[in-house]
Gaussian input, Z-matrix of N, CA and C with variables (Angstrom, degrees):
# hf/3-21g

backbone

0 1
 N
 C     1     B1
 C     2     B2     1     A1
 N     3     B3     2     A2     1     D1
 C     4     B4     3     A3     2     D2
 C     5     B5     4     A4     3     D3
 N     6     B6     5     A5     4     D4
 C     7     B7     6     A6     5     D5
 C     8     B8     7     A7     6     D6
 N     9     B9     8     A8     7     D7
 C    10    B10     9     A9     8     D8
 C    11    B11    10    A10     9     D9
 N    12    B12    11    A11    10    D10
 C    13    B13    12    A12    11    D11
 C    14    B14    13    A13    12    D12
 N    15    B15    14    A14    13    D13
 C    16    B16    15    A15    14    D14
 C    17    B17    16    A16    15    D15
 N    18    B18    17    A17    16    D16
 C    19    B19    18    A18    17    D17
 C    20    B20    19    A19    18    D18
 N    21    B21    20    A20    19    D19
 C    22    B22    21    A21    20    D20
 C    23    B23    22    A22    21    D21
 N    24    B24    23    A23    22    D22
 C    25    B25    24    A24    23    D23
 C    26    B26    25    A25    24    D24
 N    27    B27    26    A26    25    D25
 C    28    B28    27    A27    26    D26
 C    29    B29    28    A28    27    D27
 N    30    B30    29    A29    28    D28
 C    31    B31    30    A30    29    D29
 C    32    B32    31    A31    30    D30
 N    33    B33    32    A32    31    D31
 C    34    B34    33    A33    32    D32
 C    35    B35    34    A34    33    D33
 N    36    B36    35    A35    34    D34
 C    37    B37    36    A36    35    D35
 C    38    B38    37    A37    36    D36
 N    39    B39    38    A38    37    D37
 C    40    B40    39    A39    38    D38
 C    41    B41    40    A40    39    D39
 N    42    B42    41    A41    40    D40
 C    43    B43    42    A42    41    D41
 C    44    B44    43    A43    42    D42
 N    45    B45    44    A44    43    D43
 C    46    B46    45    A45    44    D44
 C    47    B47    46    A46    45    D45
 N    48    B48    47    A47    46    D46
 C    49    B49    48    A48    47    D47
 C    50    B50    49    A49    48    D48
 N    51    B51    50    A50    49    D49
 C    52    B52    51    A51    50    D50
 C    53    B53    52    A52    51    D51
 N    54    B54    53    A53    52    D52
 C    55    B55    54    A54    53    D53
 C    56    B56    55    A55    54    D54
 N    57    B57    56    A56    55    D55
 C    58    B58    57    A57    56    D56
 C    59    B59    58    A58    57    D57
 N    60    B60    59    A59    58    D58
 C    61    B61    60    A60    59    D59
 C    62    B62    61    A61    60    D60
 N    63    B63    62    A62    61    D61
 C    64    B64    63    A63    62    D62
 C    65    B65    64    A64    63    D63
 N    66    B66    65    A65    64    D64
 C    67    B67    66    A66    65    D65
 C    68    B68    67    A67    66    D66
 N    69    B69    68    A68    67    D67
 C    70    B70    69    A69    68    D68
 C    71    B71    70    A70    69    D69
 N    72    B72    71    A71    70    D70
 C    73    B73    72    A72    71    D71
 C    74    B74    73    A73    72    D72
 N    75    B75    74    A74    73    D73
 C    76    B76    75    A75    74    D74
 C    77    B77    76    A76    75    D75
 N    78    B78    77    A77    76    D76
 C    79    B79    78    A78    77    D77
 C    80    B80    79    A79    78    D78
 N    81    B81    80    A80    79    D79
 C    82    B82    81    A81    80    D80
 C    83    B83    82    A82    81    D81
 N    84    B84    83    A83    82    D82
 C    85    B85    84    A84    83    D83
 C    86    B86    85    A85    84    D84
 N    87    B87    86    A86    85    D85
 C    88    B88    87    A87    86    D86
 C    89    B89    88    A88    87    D87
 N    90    B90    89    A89    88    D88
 C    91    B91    90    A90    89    D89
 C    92    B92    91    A91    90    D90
 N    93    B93    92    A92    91    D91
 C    94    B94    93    A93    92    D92
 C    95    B95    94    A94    93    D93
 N    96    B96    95    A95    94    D94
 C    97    B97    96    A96    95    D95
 C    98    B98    97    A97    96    D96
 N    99    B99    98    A98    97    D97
 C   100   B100    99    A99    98    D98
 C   101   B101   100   A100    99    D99
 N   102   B102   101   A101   100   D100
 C   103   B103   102   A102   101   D101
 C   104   B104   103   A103   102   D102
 N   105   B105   104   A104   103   D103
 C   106   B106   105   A105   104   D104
 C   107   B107   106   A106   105   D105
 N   108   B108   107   A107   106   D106
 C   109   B109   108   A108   107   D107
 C   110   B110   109   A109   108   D108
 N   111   B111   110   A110   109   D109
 C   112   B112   111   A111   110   D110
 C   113   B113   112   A112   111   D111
 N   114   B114   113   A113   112   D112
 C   115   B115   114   A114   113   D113
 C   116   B116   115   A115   114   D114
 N   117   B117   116   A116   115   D115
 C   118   B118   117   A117   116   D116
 C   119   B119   118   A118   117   D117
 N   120   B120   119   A119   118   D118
 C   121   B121   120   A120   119   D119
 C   122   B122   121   A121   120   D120
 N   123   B123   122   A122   121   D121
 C   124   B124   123   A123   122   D122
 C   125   B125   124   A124   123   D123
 N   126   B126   125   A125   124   D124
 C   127   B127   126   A126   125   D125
 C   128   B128   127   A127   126   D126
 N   129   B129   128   A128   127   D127
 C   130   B130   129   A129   128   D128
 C   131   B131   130   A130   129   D129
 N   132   B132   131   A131   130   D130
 C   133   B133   132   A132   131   D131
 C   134   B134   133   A133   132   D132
 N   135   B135   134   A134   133   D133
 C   136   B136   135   A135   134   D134
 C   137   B137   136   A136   135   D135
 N   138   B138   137   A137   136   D136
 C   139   B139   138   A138   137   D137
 C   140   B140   139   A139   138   D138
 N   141   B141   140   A140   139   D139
 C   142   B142   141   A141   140   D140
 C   143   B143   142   A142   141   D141
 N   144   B144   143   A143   142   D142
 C   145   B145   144   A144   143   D143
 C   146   B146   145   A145   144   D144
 N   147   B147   146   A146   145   D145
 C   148   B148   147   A147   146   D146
 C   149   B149   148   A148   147   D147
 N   150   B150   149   A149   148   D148
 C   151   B151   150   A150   149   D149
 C   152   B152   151   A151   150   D150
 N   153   B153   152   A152   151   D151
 C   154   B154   153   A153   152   D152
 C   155   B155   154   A154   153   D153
 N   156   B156   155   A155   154   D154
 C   157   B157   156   A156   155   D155
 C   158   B158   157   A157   156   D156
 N   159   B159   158   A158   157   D157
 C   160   B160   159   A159   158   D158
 C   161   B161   160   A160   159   D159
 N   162   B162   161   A161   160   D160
 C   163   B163   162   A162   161   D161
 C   164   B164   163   A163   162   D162
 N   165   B165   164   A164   163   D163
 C   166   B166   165   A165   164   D164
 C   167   B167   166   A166   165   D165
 N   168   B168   167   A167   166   D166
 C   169   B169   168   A168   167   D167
 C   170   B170   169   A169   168   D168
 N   171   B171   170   A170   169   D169
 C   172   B172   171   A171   170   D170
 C   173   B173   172   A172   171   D171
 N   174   B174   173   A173   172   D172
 C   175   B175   174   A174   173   D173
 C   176   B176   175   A175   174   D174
 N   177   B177   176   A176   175   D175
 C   178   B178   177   A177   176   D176
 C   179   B179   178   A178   177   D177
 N   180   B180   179   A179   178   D178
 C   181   B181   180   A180   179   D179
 C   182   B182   181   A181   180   D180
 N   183   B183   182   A182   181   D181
 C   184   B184   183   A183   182   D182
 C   185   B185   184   A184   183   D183
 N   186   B186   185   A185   184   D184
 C   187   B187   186   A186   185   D185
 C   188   B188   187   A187   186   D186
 N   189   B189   188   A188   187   D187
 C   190   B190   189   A189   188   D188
 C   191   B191   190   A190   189   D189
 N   192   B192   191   A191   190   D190
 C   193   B193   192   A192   191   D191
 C   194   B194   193   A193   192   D192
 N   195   B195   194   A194   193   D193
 C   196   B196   195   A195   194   D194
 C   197   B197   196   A196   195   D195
 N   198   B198   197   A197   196   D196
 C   199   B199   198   A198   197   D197
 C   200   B200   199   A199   198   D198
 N   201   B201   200   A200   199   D199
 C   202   B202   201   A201   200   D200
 C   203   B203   202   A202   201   D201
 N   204   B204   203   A203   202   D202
 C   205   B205   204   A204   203   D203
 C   206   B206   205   A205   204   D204
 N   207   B207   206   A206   205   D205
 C   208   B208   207   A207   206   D206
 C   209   B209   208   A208   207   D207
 N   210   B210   209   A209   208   D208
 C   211   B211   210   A210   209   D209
 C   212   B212   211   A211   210   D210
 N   213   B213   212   A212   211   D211
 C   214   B214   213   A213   212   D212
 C   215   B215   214   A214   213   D213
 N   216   B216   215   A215   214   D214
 C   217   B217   216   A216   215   D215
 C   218   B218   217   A217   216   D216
 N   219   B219   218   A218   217   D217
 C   220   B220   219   A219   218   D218
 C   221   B221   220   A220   219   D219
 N   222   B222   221   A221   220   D220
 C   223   B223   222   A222   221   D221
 C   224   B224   223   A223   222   D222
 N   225   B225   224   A224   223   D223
 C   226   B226   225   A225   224   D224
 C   227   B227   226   A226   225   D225
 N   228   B228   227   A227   226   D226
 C   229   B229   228   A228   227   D227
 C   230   B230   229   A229   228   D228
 N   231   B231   230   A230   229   D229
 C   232   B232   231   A231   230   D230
 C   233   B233   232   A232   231   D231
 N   234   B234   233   A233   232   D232
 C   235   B235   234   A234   233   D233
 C   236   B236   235   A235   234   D234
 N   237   B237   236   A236   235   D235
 C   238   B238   237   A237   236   D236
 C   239   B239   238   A238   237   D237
 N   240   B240   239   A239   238   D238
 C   241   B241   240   A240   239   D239
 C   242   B242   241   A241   240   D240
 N   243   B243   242   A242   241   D241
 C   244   B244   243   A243   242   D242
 C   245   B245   244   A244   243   D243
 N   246   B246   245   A245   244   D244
 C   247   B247   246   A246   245   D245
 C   248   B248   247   A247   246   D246
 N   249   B249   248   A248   247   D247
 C   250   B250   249   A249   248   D248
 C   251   B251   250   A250   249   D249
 N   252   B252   251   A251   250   D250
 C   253   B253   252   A252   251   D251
 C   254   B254   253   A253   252   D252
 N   255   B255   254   A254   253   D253
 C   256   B256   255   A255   254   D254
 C   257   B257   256   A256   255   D255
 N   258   B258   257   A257   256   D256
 C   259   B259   258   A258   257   D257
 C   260   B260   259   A259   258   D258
 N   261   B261   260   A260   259   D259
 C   262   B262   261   A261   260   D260
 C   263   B263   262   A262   261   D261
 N   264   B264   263   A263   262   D262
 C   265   B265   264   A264   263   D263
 C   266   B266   265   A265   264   D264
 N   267   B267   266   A266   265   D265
 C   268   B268   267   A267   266   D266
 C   269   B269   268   A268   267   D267
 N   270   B270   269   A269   268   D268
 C   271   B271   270   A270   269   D269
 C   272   B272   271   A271   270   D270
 N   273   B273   272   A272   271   D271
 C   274   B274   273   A273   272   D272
 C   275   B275   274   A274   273   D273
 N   276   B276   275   A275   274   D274
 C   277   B277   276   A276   275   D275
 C   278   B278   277   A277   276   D276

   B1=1.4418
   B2=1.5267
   B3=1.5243
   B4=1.6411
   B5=1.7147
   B6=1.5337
   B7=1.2044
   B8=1.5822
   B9=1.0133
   B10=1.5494
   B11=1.3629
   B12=1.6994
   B13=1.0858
   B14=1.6336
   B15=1.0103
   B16=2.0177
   B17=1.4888
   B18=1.3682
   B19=1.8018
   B20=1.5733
   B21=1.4706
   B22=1.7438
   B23=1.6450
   B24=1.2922
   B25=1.7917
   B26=1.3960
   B27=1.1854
   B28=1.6856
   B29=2.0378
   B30=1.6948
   B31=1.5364
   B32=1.4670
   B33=1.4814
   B34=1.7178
   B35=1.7116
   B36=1.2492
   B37=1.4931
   B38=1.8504
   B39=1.2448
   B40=1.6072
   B41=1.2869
   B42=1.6186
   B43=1.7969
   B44=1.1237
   B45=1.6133
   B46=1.7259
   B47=1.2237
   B48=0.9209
   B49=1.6010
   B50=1.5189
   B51=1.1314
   B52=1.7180
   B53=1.7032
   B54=1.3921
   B55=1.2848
   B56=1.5421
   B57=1.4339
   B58=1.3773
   B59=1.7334
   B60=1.5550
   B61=1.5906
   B62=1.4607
   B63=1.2487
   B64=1.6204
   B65=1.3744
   B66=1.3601
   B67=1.5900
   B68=1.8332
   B69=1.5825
   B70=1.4183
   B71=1.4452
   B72=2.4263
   B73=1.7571
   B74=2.2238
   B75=0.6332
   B76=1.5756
   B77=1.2797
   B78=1.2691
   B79=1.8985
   B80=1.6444
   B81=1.1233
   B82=1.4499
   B83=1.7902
   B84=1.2910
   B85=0.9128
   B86=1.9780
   B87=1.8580
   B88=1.7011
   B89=1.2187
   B90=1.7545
   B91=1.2998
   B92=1.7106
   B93=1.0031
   B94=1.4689
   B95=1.8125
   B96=1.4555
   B97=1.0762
   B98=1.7239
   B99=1.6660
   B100=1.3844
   B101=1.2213
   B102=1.3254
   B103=1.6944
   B104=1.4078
   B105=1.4936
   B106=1.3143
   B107=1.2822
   B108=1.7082
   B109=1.5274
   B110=1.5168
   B111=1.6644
   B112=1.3223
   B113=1.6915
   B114=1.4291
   B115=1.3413
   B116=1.5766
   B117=1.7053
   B118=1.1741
   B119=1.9367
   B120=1.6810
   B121=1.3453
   B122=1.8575
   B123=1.3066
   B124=1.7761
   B125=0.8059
   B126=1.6670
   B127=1.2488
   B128=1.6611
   B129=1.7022
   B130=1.9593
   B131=1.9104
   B132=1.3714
   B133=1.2915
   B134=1.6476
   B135=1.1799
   B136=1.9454
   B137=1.2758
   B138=1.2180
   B139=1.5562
   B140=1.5612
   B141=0.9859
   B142=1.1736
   B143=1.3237
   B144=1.8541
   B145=1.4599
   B146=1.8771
   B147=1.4283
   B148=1.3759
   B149=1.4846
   B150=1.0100
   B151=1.2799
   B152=1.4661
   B153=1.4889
   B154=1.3532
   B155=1.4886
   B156=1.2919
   B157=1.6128
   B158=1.5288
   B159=1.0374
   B160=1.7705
   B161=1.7343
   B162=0.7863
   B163=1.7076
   B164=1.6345
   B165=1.4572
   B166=1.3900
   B167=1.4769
   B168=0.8821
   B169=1.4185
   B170=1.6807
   B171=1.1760
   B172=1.4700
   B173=1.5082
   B174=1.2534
   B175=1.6049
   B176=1.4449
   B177=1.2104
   B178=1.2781
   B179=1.6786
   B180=1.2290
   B181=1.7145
   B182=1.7642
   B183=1.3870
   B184=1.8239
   B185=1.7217
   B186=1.2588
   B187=1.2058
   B188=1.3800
   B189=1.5920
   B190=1.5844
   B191=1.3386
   B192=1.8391
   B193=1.2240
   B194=1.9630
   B195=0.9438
   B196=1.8146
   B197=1.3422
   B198=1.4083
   B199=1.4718
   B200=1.6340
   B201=1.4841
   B202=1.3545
   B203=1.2639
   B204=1.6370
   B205=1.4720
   B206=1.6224
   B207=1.3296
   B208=1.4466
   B209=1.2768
   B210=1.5333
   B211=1.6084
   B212=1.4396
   B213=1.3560
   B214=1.6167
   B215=1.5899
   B216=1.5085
   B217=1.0262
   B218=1.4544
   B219=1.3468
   B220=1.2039
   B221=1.4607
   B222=1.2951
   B223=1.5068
   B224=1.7512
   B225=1.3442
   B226=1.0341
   B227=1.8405
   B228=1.1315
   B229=2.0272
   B230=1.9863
   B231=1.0728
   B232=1.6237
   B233=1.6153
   B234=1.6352
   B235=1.8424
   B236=2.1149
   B237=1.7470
   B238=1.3099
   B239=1.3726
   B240=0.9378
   B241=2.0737
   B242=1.6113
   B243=2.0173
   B244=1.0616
   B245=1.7740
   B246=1.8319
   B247=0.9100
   B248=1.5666
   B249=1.7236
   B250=1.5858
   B251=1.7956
   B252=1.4788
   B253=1.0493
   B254=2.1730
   B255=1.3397
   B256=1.9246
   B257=1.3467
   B258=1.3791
   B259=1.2855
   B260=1.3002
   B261=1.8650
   B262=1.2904
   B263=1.3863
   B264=1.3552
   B265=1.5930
   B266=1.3012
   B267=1.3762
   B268=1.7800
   B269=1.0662
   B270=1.6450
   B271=1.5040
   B272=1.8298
   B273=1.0006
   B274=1.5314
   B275=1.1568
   B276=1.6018
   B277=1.7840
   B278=2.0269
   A1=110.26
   A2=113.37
   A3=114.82
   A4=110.11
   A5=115.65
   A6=117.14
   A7=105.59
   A8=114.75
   A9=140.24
   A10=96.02
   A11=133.20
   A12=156.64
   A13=110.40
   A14=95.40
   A15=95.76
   A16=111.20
   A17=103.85
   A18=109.01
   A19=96.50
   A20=107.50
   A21=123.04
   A22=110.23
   A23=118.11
   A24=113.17
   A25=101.64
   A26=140.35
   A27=140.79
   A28=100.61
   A29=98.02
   A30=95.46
   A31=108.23
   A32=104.01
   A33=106.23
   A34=103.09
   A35=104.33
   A36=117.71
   A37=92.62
   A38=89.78
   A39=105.47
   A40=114.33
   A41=117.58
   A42=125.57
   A43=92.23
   A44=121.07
   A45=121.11
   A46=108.75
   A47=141.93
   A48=155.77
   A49=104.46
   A50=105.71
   A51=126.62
   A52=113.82
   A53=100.69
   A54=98.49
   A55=126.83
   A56=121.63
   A57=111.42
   A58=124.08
   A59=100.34
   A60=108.67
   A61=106.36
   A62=134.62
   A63=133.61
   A64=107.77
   A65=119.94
   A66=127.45
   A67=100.67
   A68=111.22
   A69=141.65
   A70=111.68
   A71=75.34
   A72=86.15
   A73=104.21
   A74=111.32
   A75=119.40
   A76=89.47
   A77=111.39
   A78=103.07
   A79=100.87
   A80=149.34
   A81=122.15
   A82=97.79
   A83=137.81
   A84=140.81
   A85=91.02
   A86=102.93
   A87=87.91
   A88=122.92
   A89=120.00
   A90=103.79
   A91=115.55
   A92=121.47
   A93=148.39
   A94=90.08
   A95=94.54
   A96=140.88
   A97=89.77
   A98=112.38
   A99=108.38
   A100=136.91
   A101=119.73
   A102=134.95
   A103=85.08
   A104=145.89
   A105=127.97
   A106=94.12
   A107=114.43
   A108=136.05
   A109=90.62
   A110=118.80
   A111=121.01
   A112=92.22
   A113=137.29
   A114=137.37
   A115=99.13
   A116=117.01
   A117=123.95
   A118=113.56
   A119=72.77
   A120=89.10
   A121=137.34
   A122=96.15
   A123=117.32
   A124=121.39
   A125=135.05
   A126=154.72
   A127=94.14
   A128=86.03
   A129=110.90
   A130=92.96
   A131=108.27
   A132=99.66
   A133=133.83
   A134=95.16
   A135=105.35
   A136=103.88
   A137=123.00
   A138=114.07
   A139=99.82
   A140=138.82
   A141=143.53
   A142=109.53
   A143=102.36
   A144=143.59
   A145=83.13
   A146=123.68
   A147=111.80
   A148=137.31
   A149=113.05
   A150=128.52
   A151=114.10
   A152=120.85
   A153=144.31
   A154=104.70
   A155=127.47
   A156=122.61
   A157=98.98
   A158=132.12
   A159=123.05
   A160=92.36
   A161=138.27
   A162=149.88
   A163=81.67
   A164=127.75
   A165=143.40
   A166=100.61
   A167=116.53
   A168=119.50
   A169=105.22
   A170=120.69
   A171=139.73
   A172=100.17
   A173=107.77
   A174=123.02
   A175=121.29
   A176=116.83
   A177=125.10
   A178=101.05
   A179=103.51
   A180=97.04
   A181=119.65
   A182=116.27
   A183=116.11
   A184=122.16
   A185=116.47
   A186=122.37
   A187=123.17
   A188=92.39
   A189=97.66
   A190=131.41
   A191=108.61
   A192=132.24
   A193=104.44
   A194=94.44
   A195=119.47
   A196=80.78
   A197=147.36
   A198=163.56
   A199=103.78
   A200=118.94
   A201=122.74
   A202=141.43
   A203=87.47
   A204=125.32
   A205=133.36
   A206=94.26
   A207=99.86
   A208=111.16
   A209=123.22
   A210=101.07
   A211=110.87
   A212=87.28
   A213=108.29
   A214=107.34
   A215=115.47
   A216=106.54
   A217=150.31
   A218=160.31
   A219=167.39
   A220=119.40
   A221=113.27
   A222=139.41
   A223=117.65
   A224=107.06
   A225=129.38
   A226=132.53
   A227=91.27
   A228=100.42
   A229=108.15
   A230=107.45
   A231=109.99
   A232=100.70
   A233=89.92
   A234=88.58
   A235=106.85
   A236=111.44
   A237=116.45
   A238=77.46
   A239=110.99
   A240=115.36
   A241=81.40
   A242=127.91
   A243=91.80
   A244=139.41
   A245=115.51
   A246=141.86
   A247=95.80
   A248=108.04
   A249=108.75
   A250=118.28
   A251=113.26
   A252=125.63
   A253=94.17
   A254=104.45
   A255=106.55
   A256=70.99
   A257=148.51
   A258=123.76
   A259=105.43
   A260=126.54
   A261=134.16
   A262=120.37
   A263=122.12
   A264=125.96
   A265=114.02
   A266=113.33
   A267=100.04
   A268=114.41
   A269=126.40
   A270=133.01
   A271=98.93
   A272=114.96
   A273=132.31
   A274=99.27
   A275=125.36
   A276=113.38
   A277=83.30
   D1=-36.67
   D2=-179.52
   D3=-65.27
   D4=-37.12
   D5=168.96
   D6=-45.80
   D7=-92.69
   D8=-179.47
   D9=-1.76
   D10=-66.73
   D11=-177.93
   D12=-51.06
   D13=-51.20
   D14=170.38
   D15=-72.25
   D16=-43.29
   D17=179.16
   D18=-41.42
   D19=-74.79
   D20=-169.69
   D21=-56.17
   D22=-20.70
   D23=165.75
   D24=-86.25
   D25=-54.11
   D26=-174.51
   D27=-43.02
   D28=-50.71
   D29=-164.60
   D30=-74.91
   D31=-7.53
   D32=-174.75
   D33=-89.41
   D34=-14.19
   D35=-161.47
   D36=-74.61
   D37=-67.08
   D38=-171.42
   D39=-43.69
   D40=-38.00
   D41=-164.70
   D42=-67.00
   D43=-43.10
   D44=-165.64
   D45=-74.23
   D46=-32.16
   D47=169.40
   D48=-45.95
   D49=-83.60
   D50=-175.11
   D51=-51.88
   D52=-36.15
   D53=162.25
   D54=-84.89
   D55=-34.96
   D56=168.93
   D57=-61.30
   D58=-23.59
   D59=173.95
   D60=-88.09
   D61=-11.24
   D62=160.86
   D63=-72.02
   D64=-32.91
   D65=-158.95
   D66=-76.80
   D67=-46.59
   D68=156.37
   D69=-6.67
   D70=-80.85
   D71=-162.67
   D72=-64.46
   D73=-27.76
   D74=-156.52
   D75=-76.67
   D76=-59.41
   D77=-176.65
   D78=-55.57
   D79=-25.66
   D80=-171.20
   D81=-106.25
   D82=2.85
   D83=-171.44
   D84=-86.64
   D85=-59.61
   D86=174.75
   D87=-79.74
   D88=1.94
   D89=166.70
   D90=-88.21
   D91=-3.01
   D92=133.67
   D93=-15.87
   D94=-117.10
   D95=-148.25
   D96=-38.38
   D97=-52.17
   D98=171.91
   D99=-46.39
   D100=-37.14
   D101=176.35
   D102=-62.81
   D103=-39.65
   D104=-137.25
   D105=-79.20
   D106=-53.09
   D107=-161.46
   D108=-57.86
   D109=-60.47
   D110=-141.82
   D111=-76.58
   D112=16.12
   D113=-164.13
   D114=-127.43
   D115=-20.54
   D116=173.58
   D117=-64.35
   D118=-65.72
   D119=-178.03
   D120=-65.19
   D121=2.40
   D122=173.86
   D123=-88.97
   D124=-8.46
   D125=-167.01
   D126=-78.44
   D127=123.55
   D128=-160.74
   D129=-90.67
   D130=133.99
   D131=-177.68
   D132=-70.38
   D133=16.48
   D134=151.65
   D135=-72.95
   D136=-51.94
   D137=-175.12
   D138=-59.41
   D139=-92.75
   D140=158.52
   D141=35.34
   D142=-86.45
   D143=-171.23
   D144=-45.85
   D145=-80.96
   D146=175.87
   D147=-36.65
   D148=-60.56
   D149=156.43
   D150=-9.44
   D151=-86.50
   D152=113.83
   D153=25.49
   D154=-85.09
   D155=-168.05
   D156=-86.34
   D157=-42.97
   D158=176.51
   D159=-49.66
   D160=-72.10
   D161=-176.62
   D162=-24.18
   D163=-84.77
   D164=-163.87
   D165=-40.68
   D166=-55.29
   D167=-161.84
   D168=-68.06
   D169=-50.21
   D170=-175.37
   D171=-49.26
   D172=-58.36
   D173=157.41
   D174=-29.68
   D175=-71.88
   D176=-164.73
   D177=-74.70
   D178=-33.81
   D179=175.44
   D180=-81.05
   D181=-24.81
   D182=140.00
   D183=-42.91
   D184=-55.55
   D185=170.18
   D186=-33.92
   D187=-66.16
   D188=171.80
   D189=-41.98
   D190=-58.89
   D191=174.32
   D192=-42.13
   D193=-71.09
   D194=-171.54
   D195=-32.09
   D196=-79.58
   D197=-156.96
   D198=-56.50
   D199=-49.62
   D200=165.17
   D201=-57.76
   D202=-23.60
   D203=163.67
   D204=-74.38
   D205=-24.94
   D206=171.97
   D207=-130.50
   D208=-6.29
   D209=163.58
   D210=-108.87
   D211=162.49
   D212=-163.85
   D213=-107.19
   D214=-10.07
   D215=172.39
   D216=-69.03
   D217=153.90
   D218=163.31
   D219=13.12
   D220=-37.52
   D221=-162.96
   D222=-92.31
   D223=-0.84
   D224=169.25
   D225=-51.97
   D226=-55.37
   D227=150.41
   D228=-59.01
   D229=-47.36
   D230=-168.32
   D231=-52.56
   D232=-46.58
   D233=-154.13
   D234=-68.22
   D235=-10.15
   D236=-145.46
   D237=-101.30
   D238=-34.76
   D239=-169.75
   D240=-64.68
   D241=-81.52
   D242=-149.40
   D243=-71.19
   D244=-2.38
   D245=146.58
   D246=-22.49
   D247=-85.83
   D248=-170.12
   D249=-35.12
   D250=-46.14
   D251=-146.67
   D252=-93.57
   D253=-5.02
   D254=175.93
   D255=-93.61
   D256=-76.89
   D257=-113.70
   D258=-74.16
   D259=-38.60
   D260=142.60
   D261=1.38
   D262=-75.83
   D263=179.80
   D264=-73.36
   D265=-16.05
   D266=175.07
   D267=-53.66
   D268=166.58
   D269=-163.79
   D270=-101.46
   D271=116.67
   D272=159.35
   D273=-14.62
   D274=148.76
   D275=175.62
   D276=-136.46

Protein backbone atom coordinates (compact mmCIF):
# COMPACT_ATOMS: atom_id res chain seq x y z
CA UNK A 1 0.00 0.00 0.00
CA UNK A 2 3.10 2.44 0.87
CA UNK A 3 4.34 1.69 -2.69
CA UNK A 4 1.05 2.48 -4.30
CA UNK A 5 1.18 5.86 -2.36
CA UNK A 6 4.61 7.00 -3.74
CA UNK A 7 3.59 5.62 -7.25
CA UNK A 8 0.30 8.10 -6.94
CA UNK A 9 2.62 11.17 -5.41
CA UNK A 10 5.55 10.63 -8.18
CA UNK A 11 2.54 10.56 -10.98
CA UNK A 12 0.96 13.62 -9.27
CA UNK A 13 4.43 15.10 -9.12
CA UNK A 14 5.12 14.82 -12.83
CA UNK A 15 1.40 16.20 -14.08
CA UNK A 16 2.35 19.40 -12.02
CA UNK A 17 5.63 19.75 -13.55
CA UNK A 18 4.66 19.22 -17.21
CA UNK A 19 1.93 21.33 -16.83
CA UNK A 20 3.52 24.35 -15.21
CA UNK A 21 6.31 24.04 -18.04
CA UNK A 22 3.36 23.80 -20.77
CA UNK A 23 1.69 26.79 -19.00
CA UNK A 24 5.49 28.55 -19.47
CA UNK A 25 6.02 27.51 -22.95
CA UNK A 26 2.41 28.83 -24.21
CA UNK A 27 2.44 31.95 -22.17
CA UNK A 28 5.61 33.25 -24.02
CA UNK A 29 4.59 31.73 -27.31
CA UNK A 30 1.25 34.35 -27.05
CA UNK A 31 3.28 36.85 -25.61
CA UNK A 32 5.19 36.20 -28.79
CA UNK A 33 2.60 36.41 -31.02
CA UNK A 34 1.31 39.72 -29.18
CA UNK A 35 4.44 41.94 -29.61
CA UNK A 36 4.03 40.79 -33.28
CA UNK A 37 0.28 42.12 -33.69
CA UNK A 38 0.88 45.01 -31.21
CA UNK A 39 4.13 46.00 -33.65
CA UNK A 40 1.75 45.65 -36.70
CA UNK A 41 -0.64 47.72 -35.54
CA UNK A 42 1.69 50.93 -34.37
CA UNK A 43 2.68 51.63 -37.69
CA UNK A 44 2.50 55.75 -37.75
CA UNK A 45 0.84 56.82 -40.98
CA UNK A 46 4.08 58.09 -42.69
CA UNK A 47 4.91 54.63 -42.88
CA UNK A 48 1.74 53.90 -44.26
CA UNK A 49 1.65 57.17 -46.47
CA UNK A 50 5.08 55.44 -47.96
CA UNK A 51 4.17 52.25 -48.17
CA UNK A 52 1.29 53.54 -50.22
CA UNK A 53 3.50 55.37 -52.96
CA UNK A 54 6.36 52.57 -53.16
CA UNK A 55 3.09 50.22 -53.86
CA UNK A 56 2.19 53.10 -56.70
CA UNK A 57 5.23 53.25 -58.16
CA UNK A 58 5.88 49.35 -58.38
CA UNK A 59 2.58 49.59 -60.18
CA UNK A 60 3.15 52.05 -62.57
CA UNK A 61 6.52 50.51 -63.43
CA UNK A 62 4.50 46.86 -64.19
CA UNK A 63 2.32 48.87 -66.38
CA UNK A 64 4.95 50.03 -68.35
CA UNK A 65 6.69 46.69 -68.60
CA UNK A 66 3.18 44.79 -69.31
CA UNK A 67 2.91 47.44 -72.43
CA UNK A 68 6.63 46.63 -73.45
CA UNK A 69 5.57 43.36 -73.21
CA UNK A 70 3.02 43.28 -75.58
CA UNK A 71 3.84 45.84 -78.05
CA UNK A 72 5.87 45.19 -80.76
CA UNK A 73 6.03 48.42 -81.99
CA UNK A 74 8.96 50.94 -82.86
CA UNK A 75 8.98 52.61 -79.45
CA UNK A 76 10.47 49.89 -77.78
CA UNK A 77 14.14 51.38 -77.15
CA UNK A 78 12.13 54.70 -75.97
CA UNK A 79 10.02 52.91 -73.48
CA UNK A 80 13.46 50.77 -71.97
CA UNK A 81 15.56 54.05 -71.87
CA UNK A 82 12.79 55.72 -69.91
CA UNK A 83 12.42 52.64 -67.52
CA UNK A 84 16.42 53.07 -67.26
CA UNK A 85 16.24 56.70 -66.63
CA UNK A 86 12.97 56.18 -63.39
CA UNK A 87 15.02 53.64 -61.93
CA UNK A 88 18.01 56.30 -61.85
CA UNK A 89 16.00 58.80 -59.63
CA UNK A 90 14.63 56.28 -57.33
CA UNK A 91 15.80 56.82 -53.72
CA UNK A 92 18.65 54.37 -52.59
CA UNK A 93 17.07 51.97 -49.89
Amino acid sequence: MGEMVIIAMTIVAIVLIAGVSLNGIVDKVMSAKRLRYEAKSDMVPQDVRLIAERQQMIEDRLRVLERIATDRGSLLADEIEALRIGSQKEPAQ
